[in-house]
N, CA, C and O of each residue as an XYZ file, in Angstrom:
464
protein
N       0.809     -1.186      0.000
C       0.000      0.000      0.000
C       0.862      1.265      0.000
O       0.526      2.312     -0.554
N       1.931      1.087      0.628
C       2.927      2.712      0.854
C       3.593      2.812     -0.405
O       3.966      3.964     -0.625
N       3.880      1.952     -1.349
C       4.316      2.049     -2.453
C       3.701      2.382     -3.629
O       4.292      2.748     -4.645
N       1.943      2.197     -3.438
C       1.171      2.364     -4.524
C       1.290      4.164     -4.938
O       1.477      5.186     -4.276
N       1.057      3.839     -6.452
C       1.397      5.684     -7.071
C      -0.450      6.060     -6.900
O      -1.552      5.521     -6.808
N       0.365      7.618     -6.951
C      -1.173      8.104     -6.482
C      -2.428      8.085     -7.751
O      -3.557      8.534     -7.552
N      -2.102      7.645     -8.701
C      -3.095      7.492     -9.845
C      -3.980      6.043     -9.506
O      -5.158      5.913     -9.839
N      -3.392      5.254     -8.967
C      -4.269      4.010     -9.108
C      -5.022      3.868     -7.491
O      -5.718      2.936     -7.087
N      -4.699      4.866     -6.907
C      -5.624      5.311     -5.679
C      -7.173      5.595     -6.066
O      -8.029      5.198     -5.276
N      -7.475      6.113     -6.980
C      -8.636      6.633     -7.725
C      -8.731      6.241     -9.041
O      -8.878      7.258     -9.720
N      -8.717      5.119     -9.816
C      -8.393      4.999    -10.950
C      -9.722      5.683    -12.071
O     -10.662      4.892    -12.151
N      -9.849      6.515    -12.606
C     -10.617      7.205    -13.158
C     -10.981      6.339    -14.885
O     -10.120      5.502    -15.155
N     -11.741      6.440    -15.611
C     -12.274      5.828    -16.503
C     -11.546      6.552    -17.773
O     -12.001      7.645    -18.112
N     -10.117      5.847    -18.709
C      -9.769      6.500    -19.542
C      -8.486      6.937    -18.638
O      -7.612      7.245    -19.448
N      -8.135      7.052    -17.695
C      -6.712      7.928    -16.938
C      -5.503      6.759    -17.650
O      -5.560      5.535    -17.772
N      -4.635      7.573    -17.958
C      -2.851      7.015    -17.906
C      -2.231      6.580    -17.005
O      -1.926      7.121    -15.943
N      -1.958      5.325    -17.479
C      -0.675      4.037    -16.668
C      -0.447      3.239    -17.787
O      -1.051      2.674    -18.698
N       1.145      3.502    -17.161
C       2.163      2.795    -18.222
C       3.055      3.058    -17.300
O       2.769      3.396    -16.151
N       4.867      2.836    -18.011
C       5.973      2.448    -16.864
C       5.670      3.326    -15.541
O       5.586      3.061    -14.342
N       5.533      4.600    -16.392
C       6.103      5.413    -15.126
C       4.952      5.427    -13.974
O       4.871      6.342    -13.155
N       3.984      4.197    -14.006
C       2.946      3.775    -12.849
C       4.048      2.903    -12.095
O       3.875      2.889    -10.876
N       4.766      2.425    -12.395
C       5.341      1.592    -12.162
C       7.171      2.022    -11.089
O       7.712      1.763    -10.014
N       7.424      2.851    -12.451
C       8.290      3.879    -11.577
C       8.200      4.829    -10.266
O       9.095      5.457     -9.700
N       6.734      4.716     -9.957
C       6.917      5.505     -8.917
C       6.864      4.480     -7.446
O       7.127      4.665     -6.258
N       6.509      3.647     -8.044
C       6.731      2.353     -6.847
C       8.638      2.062     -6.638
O       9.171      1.815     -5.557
N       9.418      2.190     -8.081
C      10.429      1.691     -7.793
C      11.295      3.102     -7.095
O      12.465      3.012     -6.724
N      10.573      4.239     -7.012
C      11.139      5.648     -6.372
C      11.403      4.865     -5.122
O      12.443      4.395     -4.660
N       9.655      4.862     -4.540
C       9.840      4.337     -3.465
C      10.701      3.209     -2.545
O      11.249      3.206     -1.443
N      10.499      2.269     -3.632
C      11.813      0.769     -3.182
C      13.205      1.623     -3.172
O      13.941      1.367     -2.218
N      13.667      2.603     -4.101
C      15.052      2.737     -3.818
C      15.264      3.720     -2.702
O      16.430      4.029     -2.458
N      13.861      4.495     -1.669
C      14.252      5.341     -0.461
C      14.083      4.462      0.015
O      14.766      4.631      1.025
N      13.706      3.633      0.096
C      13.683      2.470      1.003
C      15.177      2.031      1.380
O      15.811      2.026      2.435
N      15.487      1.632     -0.054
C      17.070      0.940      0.117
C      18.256      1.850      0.563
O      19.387      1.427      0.806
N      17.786      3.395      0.657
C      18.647      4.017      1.103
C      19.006      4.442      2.593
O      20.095      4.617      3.140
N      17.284      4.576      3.197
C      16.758      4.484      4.288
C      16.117      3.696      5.085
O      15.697      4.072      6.179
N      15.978      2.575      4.649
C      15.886      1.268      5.536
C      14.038      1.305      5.865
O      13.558      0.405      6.555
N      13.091      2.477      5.269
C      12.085      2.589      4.947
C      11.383      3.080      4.157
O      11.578      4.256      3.850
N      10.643      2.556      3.739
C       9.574      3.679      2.561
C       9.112      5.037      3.118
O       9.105      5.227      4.334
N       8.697      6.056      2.175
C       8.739      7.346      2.556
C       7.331      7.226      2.954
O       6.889      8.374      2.896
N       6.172      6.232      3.421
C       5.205      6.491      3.458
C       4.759      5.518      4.801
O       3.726      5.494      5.471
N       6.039      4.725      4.875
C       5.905      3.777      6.686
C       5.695      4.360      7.541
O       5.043      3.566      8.219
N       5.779      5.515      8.252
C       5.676      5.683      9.238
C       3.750      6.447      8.958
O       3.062      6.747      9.934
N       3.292      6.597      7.654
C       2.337      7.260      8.281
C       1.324      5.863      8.346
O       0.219      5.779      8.882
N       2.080      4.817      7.623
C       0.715      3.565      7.540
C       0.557      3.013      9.700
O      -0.359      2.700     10.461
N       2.297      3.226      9.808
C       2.414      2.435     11.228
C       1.538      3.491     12.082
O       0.720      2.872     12.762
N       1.471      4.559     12.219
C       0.606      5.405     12.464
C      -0.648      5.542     13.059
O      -1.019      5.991     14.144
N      -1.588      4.725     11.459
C      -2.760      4.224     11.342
C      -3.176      5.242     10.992
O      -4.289      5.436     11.481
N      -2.621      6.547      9.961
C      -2.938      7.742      9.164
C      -3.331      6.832      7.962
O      -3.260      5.609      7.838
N      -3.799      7.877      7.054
C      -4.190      7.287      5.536
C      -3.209      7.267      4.662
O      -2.466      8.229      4.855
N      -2.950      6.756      3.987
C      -1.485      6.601      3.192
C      -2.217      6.949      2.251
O      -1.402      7.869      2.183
N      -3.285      7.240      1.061
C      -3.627      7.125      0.028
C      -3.646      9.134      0.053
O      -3.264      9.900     -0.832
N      -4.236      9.448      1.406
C      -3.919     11.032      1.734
C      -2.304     11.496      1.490
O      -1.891     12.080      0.488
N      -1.382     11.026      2.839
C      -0.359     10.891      2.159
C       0.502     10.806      0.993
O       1.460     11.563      0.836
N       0.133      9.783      0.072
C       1.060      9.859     -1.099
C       0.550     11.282     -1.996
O       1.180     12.108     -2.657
N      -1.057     11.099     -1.630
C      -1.681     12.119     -3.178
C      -1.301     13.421     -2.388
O      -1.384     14.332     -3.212
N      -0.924     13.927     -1.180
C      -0.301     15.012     -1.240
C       1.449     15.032     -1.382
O       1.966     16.140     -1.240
N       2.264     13.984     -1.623
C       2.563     14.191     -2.588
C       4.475     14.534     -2.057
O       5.512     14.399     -2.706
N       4.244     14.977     -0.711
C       5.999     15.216     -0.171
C       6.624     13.894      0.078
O       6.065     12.856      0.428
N       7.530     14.049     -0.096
C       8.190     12.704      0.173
C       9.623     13.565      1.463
O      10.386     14.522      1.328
N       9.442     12.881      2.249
C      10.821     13.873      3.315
C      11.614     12.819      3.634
O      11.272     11.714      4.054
N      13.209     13.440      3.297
C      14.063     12.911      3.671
C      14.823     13.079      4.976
O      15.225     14.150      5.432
N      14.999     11.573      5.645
C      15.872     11.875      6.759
C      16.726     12.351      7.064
O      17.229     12.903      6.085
N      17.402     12.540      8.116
C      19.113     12.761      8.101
C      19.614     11.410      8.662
O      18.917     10.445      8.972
N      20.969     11.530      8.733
C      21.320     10.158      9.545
C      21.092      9.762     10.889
O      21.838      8.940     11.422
N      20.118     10.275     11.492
C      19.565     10.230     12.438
C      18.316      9.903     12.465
O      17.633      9.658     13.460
N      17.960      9.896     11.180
C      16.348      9.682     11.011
C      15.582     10.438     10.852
O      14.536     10.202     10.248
N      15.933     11.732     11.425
C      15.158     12.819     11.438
C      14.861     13.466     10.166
O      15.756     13.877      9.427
N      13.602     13.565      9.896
C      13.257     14.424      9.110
C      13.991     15.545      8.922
O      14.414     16.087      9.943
N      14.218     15.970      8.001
C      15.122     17.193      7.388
C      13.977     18.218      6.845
O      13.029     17.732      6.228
N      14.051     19.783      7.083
C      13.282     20.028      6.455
C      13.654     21.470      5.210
O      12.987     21.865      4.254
N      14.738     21.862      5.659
C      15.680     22.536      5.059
C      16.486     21.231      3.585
O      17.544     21.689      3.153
N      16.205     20.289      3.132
C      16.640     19.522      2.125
C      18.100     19.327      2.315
O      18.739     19.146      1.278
N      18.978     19.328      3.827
C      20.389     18.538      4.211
C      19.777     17.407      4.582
O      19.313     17.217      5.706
N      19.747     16.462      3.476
C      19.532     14.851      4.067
C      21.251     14.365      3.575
O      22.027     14.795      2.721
N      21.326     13.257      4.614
C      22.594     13.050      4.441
C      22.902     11.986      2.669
O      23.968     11.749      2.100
N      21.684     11.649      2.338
C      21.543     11.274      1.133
C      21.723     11.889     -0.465
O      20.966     12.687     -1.017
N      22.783     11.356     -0.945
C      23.372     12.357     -1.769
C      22.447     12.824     -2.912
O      21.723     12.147     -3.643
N      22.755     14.770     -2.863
C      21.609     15.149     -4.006
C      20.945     14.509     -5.326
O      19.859     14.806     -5.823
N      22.115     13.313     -5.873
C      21.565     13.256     -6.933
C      20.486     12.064     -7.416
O      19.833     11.742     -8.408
N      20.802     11.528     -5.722
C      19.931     10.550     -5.422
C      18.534     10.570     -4.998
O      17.657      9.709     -5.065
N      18.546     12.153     -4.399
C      17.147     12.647     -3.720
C      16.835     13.242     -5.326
O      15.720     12.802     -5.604
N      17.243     13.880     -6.242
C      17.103     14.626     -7.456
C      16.049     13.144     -7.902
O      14.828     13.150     -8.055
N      16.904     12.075     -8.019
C      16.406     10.712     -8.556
C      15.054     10.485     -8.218
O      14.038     10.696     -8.881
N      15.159     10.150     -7.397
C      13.826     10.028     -6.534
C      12.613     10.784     -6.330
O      11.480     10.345     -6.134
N      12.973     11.878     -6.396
C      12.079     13.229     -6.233
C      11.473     13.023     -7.732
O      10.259     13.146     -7.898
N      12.275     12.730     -8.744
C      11.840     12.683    -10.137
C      10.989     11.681    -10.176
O       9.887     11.838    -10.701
N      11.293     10.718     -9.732
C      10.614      9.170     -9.786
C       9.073      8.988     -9.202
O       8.028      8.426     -9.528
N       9.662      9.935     -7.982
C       7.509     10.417     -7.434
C       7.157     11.068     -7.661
O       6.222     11.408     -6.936
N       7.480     12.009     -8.925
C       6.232     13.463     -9.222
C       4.752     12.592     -8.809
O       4.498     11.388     -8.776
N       4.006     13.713     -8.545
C       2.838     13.504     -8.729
C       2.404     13.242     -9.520
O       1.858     12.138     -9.507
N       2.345     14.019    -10.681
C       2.159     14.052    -11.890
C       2.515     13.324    -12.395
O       3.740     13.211    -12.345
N       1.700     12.255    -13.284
C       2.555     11.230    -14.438
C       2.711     11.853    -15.632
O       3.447     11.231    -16.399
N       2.218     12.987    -16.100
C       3.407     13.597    -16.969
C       4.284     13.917    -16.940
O       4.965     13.953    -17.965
N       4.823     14.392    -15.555
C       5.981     14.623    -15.279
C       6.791     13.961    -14.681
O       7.797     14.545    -14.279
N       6.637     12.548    -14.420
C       7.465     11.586    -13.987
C       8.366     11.314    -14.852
O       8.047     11.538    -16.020
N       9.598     10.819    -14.622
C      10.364     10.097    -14.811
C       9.868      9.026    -15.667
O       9.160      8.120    -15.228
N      10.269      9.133    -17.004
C      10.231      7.673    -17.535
C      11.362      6.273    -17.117
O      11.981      6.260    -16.053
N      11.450      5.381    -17.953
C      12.271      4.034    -17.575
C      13.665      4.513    -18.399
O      14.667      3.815    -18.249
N      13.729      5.703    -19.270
C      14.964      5.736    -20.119
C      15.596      6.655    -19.333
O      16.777      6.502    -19.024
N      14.388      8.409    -18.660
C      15.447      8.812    -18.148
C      15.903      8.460    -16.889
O      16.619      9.307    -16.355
N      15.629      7.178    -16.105
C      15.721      6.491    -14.583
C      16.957      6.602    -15.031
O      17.755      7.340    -14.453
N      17.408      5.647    -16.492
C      18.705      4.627    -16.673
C      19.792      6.534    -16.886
O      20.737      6.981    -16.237
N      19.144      7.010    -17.869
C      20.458      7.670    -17.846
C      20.666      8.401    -16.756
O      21.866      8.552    -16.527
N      19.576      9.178    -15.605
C      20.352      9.674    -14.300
C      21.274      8.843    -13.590
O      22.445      9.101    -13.310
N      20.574      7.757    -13.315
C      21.616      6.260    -12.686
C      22.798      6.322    -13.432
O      23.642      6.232    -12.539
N      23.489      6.429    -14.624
C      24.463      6.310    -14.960
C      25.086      7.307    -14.957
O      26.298      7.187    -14.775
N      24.604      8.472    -15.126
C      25.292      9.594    -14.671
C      25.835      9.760    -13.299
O      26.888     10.369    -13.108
N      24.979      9.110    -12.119
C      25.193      8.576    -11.181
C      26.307      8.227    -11.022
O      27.220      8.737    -10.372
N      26.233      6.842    -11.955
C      27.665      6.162    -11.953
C      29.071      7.145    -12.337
O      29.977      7.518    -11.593
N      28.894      7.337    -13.494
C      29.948      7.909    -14.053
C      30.231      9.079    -12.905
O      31.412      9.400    -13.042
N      29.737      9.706    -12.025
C      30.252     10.757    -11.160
C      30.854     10.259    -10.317
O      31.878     10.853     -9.979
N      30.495      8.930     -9.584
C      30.598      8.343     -8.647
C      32.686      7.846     -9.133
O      33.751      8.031     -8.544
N      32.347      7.282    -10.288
C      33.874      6.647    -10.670
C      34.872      8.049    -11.230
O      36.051      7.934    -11.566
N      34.369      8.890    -11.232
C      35.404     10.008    -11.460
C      35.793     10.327    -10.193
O      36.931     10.795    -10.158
N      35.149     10.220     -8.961
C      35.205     10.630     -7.867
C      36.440      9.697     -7.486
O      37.601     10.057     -7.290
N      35.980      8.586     -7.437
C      36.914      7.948     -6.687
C      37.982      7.312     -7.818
O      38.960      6.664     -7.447
């Protein structure tokens, strides 16, 4: 449920899904993998509405402490929150497709190996 995108919350007669329905679930799996939770666990453990939640739409990043950040210093590197942030627009027009996931990720990469 914390992973579902906010279009198929309400699925309307005639509305758009395709990858990037799909992509916004895998936004979620990769804050997960960065943060050890989905951006939407704590409001399900809660017993808030998650379907409220996602369709408004913030996604907040921790710090290494866990704490919510609200000034955007998460200890998670920008281009990863950039990633992600792209990956959950609200908007499925403005999501992230599956081509540009691959080329931020590799840009990713390629920064990552110049670095080190």
């Amino acid at each position: 449920m914390t992973y579902r995108p906010p279009e198929l919350y309400h699925v309307a007669t005639g509305s758009l899904v395709d990858e990037r329905t799909d992509i916004w679930s895998l936004g979620c799996l990769l804050f997960a993998l960065l943060h050890f939770r989905g951006p939407f666990d704590a409001v399900y453990e809660r017993g808030d509405s998650v379907a409220l939640a996602v369709q408004g739409g913030t996604i907040q990043f921790p710090d290494g402490n866990g704490e919510v950040v609200k000034d955007g210093q998460s200890r998670c590197h920008q281009g990863l929150r950039d990633l992600i942030v792209g990956m959950t627009n609200l908007d499925i027009n403005f999501r992230l497709d599956i081509d540009s996931v691959i080329d931020r990720v590799q840009a990713l990469q390629e920064e990552a190996e110049e670095k080190y």
